[in-house]
Structures are given as C-alpha cells and as structure tokens.
C-alpha positions in Angstrom: 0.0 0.0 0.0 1.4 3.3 -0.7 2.1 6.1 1.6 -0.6 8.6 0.0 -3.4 5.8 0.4 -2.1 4.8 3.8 -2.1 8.4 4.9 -5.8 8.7 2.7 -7.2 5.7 4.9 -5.8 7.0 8.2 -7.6 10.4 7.6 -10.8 8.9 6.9 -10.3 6.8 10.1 -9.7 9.8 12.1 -12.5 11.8 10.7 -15.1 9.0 11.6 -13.5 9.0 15.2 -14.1 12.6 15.1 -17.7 12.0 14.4 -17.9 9.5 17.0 -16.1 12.1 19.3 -19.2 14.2 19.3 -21.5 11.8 19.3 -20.5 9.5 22.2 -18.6 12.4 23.4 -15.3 10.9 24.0 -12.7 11.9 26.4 -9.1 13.5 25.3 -7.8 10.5 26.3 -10.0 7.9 24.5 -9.6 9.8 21.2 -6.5 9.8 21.1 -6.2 6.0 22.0 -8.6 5.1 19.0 -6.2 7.5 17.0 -3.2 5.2 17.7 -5.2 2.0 17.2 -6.1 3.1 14.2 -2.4 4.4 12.9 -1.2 0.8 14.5 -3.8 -1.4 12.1 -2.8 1.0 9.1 0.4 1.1 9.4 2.4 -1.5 11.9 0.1 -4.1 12.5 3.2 -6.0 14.1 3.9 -3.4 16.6 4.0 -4.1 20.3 1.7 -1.7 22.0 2.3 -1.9 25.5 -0.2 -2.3 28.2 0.7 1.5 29.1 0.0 2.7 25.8 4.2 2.9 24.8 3.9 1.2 21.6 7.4 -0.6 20.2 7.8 -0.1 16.8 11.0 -1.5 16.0 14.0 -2.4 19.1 17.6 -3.0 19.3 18.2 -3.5 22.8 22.6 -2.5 22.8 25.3 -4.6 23.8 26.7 -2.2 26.2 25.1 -1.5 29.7 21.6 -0.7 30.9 20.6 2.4 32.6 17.8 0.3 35.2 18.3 2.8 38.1 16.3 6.2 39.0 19.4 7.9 39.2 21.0 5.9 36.5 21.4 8.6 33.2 21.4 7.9 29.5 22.8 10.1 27.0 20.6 10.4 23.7 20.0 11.2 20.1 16.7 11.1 19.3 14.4 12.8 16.7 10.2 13.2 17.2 7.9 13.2 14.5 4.0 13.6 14.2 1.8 10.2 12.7 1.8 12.0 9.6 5.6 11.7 8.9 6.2 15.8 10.1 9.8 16.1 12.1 8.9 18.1 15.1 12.4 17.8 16.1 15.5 16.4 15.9 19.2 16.4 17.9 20.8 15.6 14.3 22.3 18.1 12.5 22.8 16.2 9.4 18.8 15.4 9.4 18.4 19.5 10.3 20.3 20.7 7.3 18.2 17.8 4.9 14.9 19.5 6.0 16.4 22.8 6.2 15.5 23.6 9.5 19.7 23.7 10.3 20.1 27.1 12.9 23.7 27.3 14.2 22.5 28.9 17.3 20.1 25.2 18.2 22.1 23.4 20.0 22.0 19.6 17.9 24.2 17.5 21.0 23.0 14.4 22.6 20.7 14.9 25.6 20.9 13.9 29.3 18.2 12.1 30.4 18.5 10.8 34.0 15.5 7.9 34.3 14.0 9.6 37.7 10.0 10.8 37.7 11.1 14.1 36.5 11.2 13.0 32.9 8.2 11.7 31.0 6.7 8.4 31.7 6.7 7.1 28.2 10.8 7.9 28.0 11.8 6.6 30.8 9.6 3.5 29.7 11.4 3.4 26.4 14.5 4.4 27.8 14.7 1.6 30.0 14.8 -0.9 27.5 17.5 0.5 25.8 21.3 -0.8 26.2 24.1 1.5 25.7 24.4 1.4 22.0 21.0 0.1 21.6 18.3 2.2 19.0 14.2 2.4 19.2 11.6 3.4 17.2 8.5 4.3 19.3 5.2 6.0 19.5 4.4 7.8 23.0 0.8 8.5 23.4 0.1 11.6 25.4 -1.0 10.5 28.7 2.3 9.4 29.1 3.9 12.7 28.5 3.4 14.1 32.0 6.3 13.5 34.9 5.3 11.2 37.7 3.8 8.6 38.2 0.5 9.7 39.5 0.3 12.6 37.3 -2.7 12.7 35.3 -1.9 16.2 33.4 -1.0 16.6 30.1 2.5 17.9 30.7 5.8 17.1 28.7 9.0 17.7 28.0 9.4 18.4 24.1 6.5 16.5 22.8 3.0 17.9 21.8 1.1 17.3 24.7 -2.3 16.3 23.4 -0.9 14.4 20.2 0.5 10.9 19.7 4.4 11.2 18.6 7.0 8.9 16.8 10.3 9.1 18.5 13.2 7.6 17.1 15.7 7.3 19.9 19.9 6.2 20.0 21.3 5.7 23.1 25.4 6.4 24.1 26.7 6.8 27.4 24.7 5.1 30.5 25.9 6.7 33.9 25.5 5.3 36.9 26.5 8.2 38.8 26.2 11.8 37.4 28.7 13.7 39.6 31.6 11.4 39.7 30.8 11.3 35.5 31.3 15.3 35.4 34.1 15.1 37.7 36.0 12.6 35.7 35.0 14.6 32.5 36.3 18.4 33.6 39.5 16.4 35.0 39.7 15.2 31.2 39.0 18.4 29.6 41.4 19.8 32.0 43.9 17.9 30.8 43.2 17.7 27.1 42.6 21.6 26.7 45.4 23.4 28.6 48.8 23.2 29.6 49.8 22.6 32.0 46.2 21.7 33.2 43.8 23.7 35.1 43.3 22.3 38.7 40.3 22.6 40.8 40.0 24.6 43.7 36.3 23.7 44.9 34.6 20.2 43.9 33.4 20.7 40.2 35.2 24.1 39.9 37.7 24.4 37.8 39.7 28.4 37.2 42.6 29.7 35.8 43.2 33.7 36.2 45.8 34.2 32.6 46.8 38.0 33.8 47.5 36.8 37.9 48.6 33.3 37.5 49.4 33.8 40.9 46.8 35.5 42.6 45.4 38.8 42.6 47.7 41.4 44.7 45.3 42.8 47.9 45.9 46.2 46.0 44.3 45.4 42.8 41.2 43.5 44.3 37.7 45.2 43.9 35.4 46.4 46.5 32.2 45.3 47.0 29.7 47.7 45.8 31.4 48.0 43.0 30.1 47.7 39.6 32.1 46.3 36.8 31.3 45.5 33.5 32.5 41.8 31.9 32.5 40.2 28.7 32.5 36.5 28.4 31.8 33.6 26.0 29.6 30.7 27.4 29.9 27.1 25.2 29.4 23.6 26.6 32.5 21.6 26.9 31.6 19.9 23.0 32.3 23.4 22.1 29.1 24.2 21.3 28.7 28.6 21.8 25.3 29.4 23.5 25.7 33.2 24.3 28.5 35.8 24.2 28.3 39.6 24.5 31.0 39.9 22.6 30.0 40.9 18.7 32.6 39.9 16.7 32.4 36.3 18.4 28.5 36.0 18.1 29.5 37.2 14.1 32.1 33.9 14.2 29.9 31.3 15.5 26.5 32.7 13.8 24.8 33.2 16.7 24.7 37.5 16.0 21.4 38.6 17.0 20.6 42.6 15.4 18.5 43.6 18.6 21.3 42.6 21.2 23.3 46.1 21.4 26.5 43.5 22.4 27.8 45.9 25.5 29.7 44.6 28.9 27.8 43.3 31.3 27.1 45.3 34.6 27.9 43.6 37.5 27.7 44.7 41.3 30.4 43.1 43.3 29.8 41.9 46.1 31.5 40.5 49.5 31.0 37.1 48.6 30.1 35.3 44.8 26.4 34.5 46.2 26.2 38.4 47.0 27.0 39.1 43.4 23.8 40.6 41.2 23.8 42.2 37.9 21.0 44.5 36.1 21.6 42.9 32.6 19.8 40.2 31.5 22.0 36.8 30.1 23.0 34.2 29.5 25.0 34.6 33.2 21.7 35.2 35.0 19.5 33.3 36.6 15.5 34.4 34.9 13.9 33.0 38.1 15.9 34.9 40.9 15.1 38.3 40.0 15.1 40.6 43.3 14.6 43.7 44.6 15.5 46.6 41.6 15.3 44.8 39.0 18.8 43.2 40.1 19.4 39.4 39.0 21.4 36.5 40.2 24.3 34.7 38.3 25.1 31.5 38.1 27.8 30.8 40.7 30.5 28.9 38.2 30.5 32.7 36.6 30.6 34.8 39.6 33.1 32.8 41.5 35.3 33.5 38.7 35.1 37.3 38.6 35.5 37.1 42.6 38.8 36.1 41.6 39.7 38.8 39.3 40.2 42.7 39.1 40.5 44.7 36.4 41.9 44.4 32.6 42.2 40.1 33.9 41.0 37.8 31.5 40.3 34.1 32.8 38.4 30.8 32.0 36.3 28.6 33.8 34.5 25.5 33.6 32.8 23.8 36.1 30.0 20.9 36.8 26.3 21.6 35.7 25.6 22.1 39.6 27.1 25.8 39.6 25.4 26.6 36.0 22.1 25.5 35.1 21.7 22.5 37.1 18.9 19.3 35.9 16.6 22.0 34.6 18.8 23.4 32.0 18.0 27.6 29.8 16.5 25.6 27.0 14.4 27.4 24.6 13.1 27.0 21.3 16.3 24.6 21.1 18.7 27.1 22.5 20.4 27.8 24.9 21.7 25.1 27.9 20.4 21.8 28.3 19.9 19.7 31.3 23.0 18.3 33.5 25.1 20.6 30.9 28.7 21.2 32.4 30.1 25.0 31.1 33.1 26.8 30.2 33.3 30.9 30.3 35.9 32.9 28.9 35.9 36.1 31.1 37.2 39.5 30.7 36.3 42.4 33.6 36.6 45.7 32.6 35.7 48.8 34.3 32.1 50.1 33.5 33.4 53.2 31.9 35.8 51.0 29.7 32.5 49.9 26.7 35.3 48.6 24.4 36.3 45.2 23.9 39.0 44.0 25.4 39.3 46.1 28.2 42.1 48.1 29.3 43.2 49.5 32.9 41.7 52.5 31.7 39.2 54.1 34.4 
C-alpha cells in the first residue's frame, strides 16, 4: 500500500473517530487512544503496543550497559515526528540541514536524560529498555507525557502534549553516577585543553586567572559595591557557543542577534560570589531569581570566577552543571543550555566606563 493511500485511509479513520467524538462524546484521552489503534492497524500491525499505551515499533536493545536505576542517566540522540511523517524535532544536524530547518545557534548534541520521575513516563519507559548502543523506534501516546507517576496532566517535556508522537531514539553513554561522570569529565577536559592543566580549587570548579597566574595582589582586588562590567563567551565543553556579548564572536559562530546592542555586562560586586547581582539580562543570569530593583542573580561557576579577578584580567572557567544550570537546564526553542550541561566561560572584567572590547586598565 502506498504512503498517499495509507495516509488517505488514516484520515478517513480519524475523521469517523471525530464523528464518533461528538456523538458518544469521547474523552481527550480515549480519542486519542482510538487514534493510535487506528495508525497501529494502518500502518504497523506487528507493533507491540504496551499495556501502558508505549507502543514498540522497532527495538535493538545494545550490547553495552543498561541504565535500570532512578538515578542511572542515559545520554541520547533522538528525533520526534507527528503520525503524519512531520519532524517536530531532531538532535541531528545532518537530518536538520536535509529539511532545512539547520540554525547554528540550536544546540544539535546528545541529551541527558536521567530515568527519575522528572522525565516523561513514556521515556523513561522506552528508555529503560534500551542498552548502551541500543536504537528504538516508538510511539508515545500523550497520557504518558506528563512527569510522575501519579500525574494525570498533560504535561511534557518536548512533545506535543495532546498528540501521539514517533520518537526515534539512540542511546550512548549510560551513567550510573552523574557527579563522579562530570568530575572525571572536567578532570579530562582539564587535561586535554590546557597546559599545563587547570586544577580545581572547589569540587566541580575548575579556574585559571591568565593576567595573575598567581593570585590577585590585595591592592588590585575590587570592593564590594562595586560595579564592573564583563565580557565572556559561554559554550558547553563539546564546544558548542550558547551566548557571548562579545560581537565579533556571536559574528564567528553565527549566533549574532541585530537587537542585542552587544555591551559589557554590569555587575555589582559583592562581599561574597552568592552576593554578586547584575542589572543585565543573560545568558549569566538566573531568569527566576530576580530581586529587589530589578537586580538578578548569576550562576555561581560565573561569579566565582570574577570574585577572583580585578581589572583588565581575562580568565576561564569551567565547572559541573551544579554551579550553572543544574537538571533544569535555559532551553528554549532549542537554545540555549540543556539539562546536566557542564560549562566553560571565557571572562574579561573591565571597568564600567571602559564599553570597548578587550578592556584596558583605563578608568
């Protein structure tokens, strides 16, 4: 049967369950259901719908191991598509620039899912079937879309929350314990990207101060009160740039936006890095800490770096996802930082007169 007369008899299917809809007048749920039965008989009559609703379309379990635990993670590729055959999304570049939805500024790396209940409960079902290595081809339904298992909403985490999705999923690295994973990964990047290596000075902190190798002198530190202004670069440790306020480097990576007016960011020092606010708004900040005049939080990986700097210093740091984003992630529309992301800044502080990049001792 051919795709245009499967797709023919699968809309006539769902325009009778329509009907039905208002006549018997159906829940959310059970349309939805009678959708899927119907796009399982059309289409993959061998599939193995589970008694959840997960339905199996095709499995290869992996030869390498299994992520079984709640706080067991999995990195995956995975892309999502509508019944219809419609990408909704995808972590594949290759596949982005074929249906030319490609945007260097979405972020196309494998994804972090830890199998606890605040993921869906259709991926963590299909997640745990999966070996390290392993691929699946799945359809979700939406009642299991929302996080917990006694949730009853339609919530979800990337999925259309009232429709029935394909997800085609690939699954690398199974971790069996997140922190000593990032840990051993900053020690490597540590070692990989600089010599001699950058050591840590707190757990999951990582900082090297290029202009005071050897400390600030007491004389050049800054006050408290202060404000400074500071350019940076934020990627993820792939390499991957999610924000700079630097022009020509948005210009490099393609990430230039016309409306961001690319100036220093103000930041009020303060005794301690928790103390330390700023009135701009990035990719630094924290969006849901937002106190008293307007002033904003920053992520402490960032501001415990500046602590440890004066001005006309230029430093890098890079540090576990604990002191950035955290399990949550600054996703948005693709960009941004995802979940369990560790980060790497490139830091300049310049005095808030000095509006030029690089900055210069000049008051």
């Amino acid at each position: 049967m051919s795709i245009k007369l499967r797709f023919a008899l699968m809309a006539m299917v769902f325009a009778a369950i329509a009907g039905c809809a208002k006549e018997k007048d159906l829940t959310e749920r059970e349309i939805q259901e009678k959708i899927l039965d119907a796009y399982i008989q059309t289409n993959c009559p061998s599939a193995q719908k589970l008694s959840s609703g997960l339905t199996i379309l095709s499995l290869t379990q992996g030869s390498g191991p299994i992520a079984p635990g709640d706080n067991d993670g999995i990195y995956i590729h995975y892309n999502t598509y509508q019944l219809d055959g419609t990408c909704q999304s995808t972590t594949d570049s290759v596949k982005a620039r074929m249906l030319g939805t490609y945007d260097p500024a979405v972020y196309y790396g494998p994804t972090l899912f830890i199998l606890n209940s605040s993921i869906t409960k259709g991926m963590k079902e299909l997640l745990g079937k999966l070996h390290q290595g392993g691929k699946a081809t799945a359809i979700i339904p939406p009642w299991l879309t929302s996080a917990g298992a006694n949730s009853s909403s339609y919530t979800n985490a990337g999925q259309q929350s009232t429709l029935n999705m394909i997800y085609e999923v690939k699954a690398g690295i199974v971790i069996d314990d997140v922190d000593k994973f990032q840990k051993d990964s900053l020690e490597s990047y540590s070692r990989l990207y600089f010599s001699p290596k950058v050591d840590s000075t707190a757990m999951g902190w990582y900082f090297r101060n290029f202009t005071h190798p050897d400390g600030i002198p007491a004389a050049d530190t800054i006050e408290a009160g202060k404000t400074i202004g500071v350019w940076y670069v934020g990627r993820l440790l792939d390499g991957y740039v999610f924000d700079t306020n630097i022009r020509d480097t948005a210009k490099k990576y393609r990430i230039y936006d016309a409306s961001n007016d690319y100036t220093a960011l103000s930041v009020e020092m303060g005794k301690t890095y928790q103390d330390m606010t700023t009135y701009g708004s990035s990719a630094t900040s924290n969006d849901n800490t937002t106190g008293s005049e307007g002033k904003q939080s920053l992520i402490l990986g960032f501001v415990r770096a500046i602590k440890n700097m004066t001005y006309a210093d230029r430093g890098v740091t890079f540090f576990m996802s604990g002191l950035g984003y955290g399990s949550e992630g600054s996703m948005k529309s693709g960009k941004g930082v995802p979940e369990y992301a560790m980060l790497r800044f490139d830091v300049w502080v310049a005095y808030s007169t000095d509006t030029k990049f690089p900055p210069t001792r000049t008051k």
